[in-house]
N, CA, C and O atoms as a Tripos MOL2 file, in Angstrom:
@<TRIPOS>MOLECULE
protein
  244   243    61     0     0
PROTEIN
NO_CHARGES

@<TRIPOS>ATOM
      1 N          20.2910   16.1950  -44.0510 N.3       1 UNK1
      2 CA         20.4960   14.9180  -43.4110 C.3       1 UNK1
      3 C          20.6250   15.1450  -41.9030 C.2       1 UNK1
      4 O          21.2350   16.1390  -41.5100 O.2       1 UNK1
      5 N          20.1780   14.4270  -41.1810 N.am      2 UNK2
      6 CA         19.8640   14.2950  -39.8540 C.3       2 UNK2
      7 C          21.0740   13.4740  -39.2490 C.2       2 UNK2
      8 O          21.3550   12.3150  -39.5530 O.2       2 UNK2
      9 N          21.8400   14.3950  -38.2020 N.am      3 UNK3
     10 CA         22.5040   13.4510  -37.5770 C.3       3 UNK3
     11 C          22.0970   12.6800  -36.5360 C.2       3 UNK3
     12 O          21.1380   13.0170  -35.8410 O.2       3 UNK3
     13 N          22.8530   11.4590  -36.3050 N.am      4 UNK4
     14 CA         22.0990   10.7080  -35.0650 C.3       4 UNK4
     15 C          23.1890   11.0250  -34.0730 C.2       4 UNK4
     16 O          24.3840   11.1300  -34.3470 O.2       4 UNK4
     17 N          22.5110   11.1950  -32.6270 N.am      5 UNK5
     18 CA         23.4280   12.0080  -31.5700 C.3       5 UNK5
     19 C          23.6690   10.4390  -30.9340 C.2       5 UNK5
     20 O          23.0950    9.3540  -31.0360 O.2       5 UNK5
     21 N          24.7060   10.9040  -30.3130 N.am      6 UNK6
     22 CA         25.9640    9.9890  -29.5640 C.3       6 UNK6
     23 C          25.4900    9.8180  -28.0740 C.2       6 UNK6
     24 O          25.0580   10.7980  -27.4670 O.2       6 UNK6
     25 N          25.5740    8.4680  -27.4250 N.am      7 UNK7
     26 CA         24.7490    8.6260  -26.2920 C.3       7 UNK7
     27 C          26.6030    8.4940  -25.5920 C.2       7 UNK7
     28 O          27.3860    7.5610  -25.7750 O.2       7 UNK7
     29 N          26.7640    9.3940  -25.0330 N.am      8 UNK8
     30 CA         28.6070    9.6860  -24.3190 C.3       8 UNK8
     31 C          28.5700    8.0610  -23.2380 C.2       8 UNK8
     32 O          29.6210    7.5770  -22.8170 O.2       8 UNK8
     33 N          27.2560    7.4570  -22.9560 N.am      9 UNK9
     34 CA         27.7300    6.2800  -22.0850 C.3       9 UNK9
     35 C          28.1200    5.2090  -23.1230 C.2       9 UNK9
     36 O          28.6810    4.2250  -22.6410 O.2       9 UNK9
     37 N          27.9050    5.2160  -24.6270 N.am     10 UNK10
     38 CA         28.3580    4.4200  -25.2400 C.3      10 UNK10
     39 C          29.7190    4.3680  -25.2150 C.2      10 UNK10
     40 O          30.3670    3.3360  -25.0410 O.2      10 UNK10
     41 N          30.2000    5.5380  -25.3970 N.am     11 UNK11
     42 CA         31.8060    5.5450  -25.9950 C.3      11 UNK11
     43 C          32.5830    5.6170  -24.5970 C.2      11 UNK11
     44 O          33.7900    5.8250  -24.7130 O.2      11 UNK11
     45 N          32.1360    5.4920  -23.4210 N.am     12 UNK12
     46 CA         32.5810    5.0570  -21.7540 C.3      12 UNK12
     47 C          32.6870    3.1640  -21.9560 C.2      12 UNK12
     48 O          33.6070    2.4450  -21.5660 O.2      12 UNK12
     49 N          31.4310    2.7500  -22.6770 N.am     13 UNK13
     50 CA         31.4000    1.2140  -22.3720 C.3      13 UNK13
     51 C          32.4440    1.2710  -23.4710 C.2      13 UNK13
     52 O          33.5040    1.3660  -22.8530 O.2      13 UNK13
     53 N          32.6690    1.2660  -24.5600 N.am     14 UNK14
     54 CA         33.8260    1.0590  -25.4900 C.3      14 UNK14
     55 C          35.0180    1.0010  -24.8750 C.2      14 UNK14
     56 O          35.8110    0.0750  -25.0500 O.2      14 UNK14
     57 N          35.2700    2.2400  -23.9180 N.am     15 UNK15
     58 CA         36.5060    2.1470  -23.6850 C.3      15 UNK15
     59 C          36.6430    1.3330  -22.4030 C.2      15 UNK15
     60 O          37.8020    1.2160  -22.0040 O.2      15 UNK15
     61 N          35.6960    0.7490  -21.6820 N.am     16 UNK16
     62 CA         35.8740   -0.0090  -21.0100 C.3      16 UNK16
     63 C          36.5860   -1.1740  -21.3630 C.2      16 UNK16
     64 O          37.3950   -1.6390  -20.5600 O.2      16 UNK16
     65 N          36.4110   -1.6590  -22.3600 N.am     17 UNK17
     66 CA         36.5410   -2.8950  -23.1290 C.3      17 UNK17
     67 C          38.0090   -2.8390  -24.1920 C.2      17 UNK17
     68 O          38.2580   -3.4230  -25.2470 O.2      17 UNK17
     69 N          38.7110   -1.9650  -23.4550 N.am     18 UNK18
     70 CA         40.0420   -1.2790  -23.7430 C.3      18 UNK18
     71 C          41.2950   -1.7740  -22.7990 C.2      18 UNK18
     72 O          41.5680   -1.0580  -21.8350 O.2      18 UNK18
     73 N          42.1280   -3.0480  -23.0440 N.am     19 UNK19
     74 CA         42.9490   -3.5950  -22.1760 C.3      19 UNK19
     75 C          44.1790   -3.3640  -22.4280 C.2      19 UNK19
     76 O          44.5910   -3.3620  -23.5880 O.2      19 UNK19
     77 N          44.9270   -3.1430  -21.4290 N.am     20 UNK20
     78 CA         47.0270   -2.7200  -21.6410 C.3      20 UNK20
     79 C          47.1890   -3.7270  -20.5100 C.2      20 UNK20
     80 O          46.9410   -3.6510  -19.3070 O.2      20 UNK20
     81 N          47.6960   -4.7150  -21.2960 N.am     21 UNK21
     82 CA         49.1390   -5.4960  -20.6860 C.3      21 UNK21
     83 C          50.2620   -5.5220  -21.3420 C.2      21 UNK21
     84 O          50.1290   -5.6710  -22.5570 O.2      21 UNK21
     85 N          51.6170   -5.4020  -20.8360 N.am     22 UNK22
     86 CA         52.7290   -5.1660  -21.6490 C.3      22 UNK22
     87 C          52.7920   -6.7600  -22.0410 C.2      22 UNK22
     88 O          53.1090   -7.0800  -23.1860 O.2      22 UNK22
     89 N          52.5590   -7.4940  -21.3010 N.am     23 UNK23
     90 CA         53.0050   -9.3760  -21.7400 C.3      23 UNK23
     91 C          52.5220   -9.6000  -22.8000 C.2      23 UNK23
     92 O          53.0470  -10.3620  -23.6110 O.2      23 UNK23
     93 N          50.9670   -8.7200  -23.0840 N.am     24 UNK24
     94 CA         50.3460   -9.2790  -24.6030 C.3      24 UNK24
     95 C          50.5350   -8.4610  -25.3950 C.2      24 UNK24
     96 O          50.7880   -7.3110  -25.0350 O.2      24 UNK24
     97 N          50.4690   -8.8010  -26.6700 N.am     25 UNK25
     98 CA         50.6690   -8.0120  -27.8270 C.3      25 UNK25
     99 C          51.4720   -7.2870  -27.9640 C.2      25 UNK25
    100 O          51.1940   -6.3570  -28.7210 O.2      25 UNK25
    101 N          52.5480   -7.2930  -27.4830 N.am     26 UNK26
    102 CA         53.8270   -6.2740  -27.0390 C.3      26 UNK26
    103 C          53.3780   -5.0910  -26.4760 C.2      26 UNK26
    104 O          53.8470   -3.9910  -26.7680 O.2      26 UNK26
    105 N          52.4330   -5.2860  -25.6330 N.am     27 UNK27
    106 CA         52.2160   -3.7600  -24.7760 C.3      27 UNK27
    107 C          50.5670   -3.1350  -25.6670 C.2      27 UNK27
    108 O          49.8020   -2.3280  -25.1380 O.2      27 UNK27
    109 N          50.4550   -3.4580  -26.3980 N.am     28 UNK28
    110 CA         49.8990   -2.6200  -27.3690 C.3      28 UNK28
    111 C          48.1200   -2.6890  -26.9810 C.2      28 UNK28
    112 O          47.8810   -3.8620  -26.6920 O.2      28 UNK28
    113 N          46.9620   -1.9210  -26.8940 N.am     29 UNK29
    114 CA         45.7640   -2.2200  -26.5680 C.3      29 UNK29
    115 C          45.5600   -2.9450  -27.0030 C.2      29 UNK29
    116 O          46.3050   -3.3610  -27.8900 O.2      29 UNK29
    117 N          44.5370   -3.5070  -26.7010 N.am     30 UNK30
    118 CA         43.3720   -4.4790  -27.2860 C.3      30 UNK30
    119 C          42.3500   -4.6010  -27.0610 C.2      30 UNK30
    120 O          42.0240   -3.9710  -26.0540 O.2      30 UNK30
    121 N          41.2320   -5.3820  -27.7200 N.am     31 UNK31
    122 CA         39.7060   -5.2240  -27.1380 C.3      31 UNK31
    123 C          39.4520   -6.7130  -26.2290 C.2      31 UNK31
    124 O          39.5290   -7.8240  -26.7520 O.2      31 UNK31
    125 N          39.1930   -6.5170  -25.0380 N.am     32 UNK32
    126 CA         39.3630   -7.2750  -24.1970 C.3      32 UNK32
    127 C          38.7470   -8.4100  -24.7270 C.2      32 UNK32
    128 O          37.8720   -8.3860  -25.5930 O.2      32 UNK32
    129 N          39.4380   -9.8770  -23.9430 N.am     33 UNK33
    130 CA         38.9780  -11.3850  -25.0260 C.3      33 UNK33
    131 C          38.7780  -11.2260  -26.0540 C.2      33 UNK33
    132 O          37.6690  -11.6010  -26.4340 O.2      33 UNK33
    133 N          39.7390  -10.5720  -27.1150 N.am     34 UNK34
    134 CA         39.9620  -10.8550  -28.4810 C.3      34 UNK34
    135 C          41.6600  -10.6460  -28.4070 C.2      34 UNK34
    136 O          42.2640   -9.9890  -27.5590 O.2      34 UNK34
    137 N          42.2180  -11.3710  -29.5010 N.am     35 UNK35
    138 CA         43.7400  -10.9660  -30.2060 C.3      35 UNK35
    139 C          43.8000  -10.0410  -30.8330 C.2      35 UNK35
    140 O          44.7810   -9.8710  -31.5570 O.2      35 UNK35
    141 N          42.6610   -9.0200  -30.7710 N.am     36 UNK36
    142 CA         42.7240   -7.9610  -31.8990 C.3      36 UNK36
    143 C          43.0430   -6.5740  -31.1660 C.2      36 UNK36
    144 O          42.4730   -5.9870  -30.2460 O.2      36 UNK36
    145 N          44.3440   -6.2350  -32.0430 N.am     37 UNK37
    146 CA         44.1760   -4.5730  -31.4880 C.3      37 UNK37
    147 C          43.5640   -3.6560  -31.5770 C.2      37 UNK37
    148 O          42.8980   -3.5270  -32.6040 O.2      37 UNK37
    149 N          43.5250   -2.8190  -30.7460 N.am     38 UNK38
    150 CA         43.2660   -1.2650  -31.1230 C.3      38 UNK38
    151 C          43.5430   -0.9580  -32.7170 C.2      38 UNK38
    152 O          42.6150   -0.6940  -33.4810 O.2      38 UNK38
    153 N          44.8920   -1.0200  -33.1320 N.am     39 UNK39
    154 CA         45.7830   -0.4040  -34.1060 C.3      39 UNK39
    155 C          44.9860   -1.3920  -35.4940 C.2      39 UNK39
    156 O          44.7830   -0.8300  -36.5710 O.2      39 UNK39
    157 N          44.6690   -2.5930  -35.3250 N.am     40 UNK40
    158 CA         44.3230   -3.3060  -35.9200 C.3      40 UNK40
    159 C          42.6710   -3.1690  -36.2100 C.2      40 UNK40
    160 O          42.4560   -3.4030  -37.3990 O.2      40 UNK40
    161 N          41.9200   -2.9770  -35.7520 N.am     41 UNK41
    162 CA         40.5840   -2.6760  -36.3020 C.3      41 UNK41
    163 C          40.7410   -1.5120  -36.7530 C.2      41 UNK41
    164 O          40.2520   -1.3670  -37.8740 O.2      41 UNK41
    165 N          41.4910   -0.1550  -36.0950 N.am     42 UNK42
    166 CA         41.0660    1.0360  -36.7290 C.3      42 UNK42
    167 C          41.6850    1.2560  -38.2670 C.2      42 UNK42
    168 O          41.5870    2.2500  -38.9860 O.2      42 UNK42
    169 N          42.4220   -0.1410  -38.5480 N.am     43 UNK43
    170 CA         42.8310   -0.0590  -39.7990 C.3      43 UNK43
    171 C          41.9020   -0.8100  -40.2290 C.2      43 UNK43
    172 O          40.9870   -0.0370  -40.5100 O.2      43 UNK43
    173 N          41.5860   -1.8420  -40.4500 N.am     44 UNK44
    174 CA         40.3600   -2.5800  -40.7090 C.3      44 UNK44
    175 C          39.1280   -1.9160  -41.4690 C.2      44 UNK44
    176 O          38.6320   -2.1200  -42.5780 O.2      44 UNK44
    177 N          38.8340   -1.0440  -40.4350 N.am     45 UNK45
    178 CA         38.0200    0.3470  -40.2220 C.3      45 UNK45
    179 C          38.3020    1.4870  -41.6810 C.2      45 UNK45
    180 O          37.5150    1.9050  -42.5310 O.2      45 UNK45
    181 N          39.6070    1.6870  -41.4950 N.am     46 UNK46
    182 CA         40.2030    2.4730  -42.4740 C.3      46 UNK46
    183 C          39.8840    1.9510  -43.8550 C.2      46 UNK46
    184 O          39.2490    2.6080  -44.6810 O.2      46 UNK46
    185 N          40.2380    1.0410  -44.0120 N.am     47 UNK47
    186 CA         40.7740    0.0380  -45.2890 C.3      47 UNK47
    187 C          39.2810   -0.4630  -46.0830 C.2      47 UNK47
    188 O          39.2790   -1.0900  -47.1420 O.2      47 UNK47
    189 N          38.0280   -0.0430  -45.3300 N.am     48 UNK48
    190 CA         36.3390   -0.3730  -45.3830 C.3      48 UNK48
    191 C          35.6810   -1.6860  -44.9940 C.2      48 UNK48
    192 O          34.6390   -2.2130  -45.3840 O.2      48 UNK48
    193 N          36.7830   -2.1320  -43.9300 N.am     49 UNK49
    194 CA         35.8780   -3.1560  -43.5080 C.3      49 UNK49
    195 C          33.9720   -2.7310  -42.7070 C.2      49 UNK49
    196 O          33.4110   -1.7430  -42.2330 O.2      49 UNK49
    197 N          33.6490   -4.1030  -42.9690 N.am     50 UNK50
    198 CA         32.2770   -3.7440  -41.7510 C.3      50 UNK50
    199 C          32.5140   -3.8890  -40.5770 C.2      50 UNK50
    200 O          33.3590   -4.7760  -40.4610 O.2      50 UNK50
    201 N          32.1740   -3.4320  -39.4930 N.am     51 UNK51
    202 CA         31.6720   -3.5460  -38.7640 C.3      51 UNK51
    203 C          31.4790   -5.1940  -38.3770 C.2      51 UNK51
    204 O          31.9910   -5.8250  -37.4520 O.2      51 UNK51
    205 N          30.5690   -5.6320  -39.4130 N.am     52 UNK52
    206 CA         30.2590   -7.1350  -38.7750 C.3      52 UNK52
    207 C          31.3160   -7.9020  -39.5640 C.2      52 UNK52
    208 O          31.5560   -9.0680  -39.2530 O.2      52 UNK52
    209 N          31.8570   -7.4020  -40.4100 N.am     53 UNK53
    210 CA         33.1580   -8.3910  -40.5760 C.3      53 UNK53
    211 C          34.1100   -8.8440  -39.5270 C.2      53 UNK53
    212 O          34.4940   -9.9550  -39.1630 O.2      53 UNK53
    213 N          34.4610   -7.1810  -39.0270 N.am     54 UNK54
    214 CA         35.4800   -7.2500  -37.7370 C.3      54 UNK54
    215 C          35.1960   -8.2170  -36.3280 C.2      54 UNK54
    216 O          35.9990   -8.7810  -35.5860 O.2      54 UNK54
    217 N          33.4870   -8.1390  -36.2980 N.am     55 UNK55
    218 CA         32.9280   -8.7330  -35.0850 C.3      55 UNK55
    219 C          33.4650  -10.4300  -35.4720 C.2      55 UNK55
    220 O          34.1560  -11.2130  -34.8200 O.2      55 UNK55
    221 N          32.8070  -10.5560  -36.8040 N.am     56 UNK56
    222 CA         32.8620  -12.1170  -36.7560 C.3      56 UNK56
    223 C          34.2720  -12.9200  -36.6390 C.2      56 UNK56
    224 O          34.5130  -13.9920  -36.0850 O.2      56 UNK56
    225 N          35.2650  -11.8780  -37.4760 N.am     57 UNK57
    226 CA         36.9610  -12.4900  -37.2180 C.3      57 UNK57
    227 C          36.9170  -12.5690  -35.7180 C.2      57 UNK57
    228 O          36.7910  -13.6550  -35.1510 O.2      57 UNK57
    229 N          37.0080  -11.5540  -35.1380 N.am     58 UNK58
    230 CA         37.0680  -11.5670  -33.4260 C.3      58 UNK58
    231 C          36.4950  -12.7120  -32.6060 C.2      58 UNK58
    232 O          36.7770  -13.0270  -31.4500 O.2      58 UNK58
    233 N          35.2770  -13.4920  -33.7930 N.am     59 UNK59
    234 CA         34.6050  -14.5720  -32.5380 C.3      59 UNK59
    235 C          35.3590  -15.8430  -32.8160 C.2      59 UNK59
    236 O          35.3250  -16.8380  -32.0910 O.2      59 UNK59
    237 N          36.1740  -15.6960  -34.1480 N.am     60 UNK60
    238 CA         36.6600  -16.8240  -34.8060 C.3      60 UNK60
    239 C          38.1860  -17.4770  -33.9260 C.2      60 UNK60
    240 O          38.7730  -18.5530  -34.0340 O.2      60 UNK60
    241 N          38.4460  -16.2350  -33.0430 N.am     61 UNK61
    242 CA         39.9760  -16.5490  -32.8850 C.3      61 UNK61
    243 C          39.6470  -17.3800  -31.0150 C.2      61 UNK61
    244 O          40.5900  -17.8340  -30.3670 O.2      61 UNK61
@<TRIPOS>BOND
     1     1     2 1
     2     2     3 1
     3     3     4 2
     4     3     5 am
     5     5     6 1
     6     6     7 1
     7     7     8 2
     8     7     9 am
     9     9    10 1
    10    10    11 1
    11    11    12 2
    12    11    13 am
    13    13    14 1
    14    14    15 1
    15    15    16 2
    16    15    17 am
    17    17    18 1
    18    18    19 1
    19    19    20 2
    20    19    21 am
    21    21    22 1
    22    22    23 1
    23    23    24 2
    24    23    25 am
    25    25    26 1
    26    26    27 1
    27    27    28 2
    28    27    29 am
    29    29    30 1
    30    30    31 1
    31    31    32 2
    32    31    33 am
    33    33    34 1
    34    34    35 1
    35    35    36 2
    36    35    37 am
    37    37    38 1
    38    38    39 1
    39    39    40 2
    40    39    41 am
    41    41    42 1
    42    42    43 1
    43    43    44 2
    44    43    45 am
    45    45    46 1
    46    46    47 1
    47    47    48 2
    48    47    49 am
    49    49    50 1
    50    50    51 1
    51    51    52 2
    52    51    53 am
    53    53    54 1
    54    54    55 1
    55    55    56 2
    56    55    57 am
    57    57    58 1
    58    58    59 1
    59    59    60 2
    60    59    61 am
    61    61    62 1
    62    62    63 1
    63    63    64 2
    64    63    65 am
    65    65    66 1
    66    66    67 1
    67    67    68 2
    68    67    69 am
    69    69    70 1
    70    70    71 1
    71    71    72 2
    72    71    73 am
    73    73    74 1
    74    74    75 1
    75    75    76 2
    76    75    77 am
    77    77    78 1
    78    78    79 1
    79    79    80 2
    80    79    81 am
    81    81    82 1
    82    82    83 1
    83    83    84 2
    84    83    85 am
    85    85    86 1
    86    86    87 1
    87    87    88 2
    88    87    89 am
    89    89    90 1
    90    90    91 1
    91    91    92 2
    92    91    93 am
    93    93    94 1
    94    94    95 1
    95    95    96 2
    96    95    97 am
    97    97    98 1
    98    98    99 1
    99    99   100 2
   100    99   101 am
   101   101   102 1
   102   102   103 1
   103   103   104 2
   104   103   105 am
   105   105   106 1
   106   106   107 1
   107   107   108 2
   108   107   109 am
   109   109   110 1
   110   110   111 1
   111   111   112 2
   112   111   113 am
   113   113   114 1
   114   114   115 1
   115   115   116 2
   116   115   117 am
   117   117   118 1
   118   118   119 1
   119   119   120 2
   120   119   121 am
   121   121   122 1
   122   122   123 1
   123   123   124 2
   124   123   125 am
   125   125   126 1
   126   126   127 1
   127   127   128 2
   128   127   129 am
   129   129   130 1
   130   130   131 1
   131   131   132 2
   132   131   133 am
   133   133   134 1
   134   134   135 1
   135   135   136 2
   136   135   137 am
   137   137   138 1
   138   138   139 1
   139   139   140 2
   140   139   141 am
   141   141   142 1
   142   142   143 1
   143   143   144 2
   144   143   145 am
   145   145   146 1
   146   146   147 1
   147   147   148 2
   148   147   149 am
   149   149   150 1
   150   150   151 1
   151   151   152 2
   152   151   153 am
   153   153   154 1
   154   154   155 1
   155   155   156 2
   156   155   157 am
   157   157   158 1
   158   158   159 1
   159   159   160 2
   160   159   161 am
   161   161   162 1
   162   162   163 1
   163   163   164 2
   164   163   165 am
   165   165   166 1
   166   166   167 1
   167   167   168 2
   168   167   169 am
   169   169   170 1
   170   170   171 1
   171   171   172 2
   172   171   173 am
   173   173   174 1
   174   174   175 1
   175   175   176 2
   176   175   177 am
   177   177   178 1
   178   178   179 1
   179   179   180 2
   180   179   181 am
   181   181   182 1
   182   182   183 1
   183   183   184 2
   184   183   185 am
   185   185   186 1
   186   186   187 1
   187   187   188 2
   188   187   189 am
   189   189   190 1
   190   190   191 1
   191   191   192 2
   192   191   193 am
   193   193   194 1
   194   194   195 1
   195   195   196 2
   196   195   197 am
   197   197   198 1
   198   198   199 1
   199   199   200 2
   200   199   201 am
   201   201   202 1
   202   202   203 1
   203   203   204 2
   204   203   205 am
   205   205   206 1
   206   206   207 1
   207   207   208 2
   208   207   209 am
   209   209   210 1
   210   210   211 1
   211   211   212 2
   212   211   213 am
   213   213   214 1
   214   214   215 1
   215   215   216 2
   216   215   217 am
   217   217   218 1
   218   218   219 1
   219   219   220 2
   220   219   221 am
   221   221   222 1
   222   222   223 1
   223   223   224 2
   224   223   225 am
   225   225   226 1
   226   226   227 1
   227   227   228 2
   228   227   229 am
   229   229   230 1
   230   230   231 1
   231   231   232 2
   232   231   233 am
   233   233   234 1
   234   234   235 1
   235   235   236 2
   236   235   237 am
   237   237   238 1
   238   238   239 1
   239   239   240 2
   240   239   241 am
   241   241   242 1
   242   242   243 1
   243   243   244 2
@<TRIPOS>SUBSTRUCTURE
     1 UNK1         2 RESIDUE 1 A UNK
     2 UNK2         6 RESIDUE 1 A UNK
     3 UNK3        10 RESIDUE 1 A UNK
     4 UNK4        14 RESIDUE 1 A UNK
     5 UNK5        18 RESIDUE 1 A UNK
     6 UNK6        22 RESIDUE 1 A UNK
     7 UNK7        26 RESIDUE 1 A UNK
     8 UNK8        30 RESIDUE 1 A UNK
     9 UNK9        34 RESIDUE 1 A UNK
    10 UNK10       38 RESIDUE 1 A UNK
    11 UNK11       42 RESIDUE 1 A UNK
    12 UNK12       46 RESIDUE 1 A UNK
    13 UNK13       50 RESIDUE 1 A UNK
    14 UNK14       54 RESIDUE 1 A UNK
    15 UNK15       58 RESIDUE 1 A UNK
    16 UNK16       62 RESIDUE 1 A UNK
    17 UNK17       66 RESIDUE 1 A UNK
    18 UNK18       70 RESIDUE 1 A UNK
    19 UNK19       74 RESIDUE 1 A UNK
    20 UNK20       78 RESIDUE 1 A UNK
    21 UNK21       82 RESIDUE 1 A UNK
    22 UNK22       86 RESIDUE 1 A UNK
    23 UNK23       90 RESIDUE 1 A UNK
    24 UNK24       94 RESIDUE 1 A UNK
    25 UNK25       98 RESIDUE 1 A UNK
    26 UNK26      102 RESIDUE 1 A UNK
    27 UNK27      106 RESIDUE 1 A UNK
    28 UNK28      110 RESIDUE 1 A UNK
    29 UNK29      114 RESIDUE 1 A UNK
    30 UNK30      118 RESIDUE 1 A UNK
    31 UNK31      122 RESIDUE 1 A UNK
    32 UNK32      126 RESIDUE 1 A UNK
    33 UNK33      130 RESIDUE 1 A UNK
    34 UNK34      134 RESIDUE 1 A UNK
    35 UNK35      138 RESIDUE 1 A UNK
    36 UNK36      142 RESIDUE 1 A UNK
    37 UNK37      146 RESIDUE 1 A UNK
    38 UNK38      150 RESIDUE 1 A UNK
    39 UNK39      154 RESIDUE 1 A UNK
    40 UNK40      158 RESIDUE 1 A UNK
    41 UNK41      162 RESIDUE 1 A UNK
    42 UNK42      166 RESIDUE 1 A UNK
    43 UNK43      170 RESIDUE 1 A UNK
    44 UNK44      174 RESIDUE 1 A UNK
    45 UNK45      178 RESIDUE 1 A UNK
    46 UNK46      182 RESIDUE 1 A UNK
    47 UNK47      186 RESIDUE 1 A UNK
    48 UNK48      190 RESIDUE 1 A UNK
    49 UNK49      194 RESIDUE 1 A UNK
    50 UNK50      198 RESIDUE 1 A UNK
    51 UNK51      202 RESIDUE 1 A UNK
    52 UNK52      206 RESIDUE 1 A UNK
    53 UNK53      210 RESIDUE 1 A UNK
    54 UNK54      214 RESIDUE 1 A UNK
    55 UNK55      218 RESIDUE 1 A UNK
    56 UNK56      222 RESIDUE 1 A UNK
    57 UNK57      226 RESIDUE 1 A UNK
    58 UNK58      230 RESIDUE 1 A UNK
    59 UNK59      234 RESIDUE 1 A UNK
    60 UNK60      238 RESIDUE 1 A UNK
    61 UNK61      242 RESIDUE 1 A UNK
């Protein structure tokens, strides 16, 4: 099986889109213009969500 290689400016724009304010969410990251955390998708993530599940909650809020 063939891996597919990682372009490193992807995972730069990701973390761009990586916000800390202590006023929101009690301090905690988030993905910028969403209510969703960090802590919260990578469980999402964990637990087998998709991908486009996570996107579509995120457009819902």
């Amino acid at each position: 099986m063939m891996k597919k290689e990682r372009n490193n400016d992807d995972g730069e724009r990701l973390l761009e889109r990586i916000a800390f304010n202590p006023r929101a969410m009690v301090g905690k990251p988030v993905i910028e213009e969403t209510h969703l955390t960090v802590e919260d998708v990578l469980n999402l993530l964990a637990h087998g969500a998709q991908v486009t599940e996570i996107l579509t909650g995120a457009r819902a809020c």
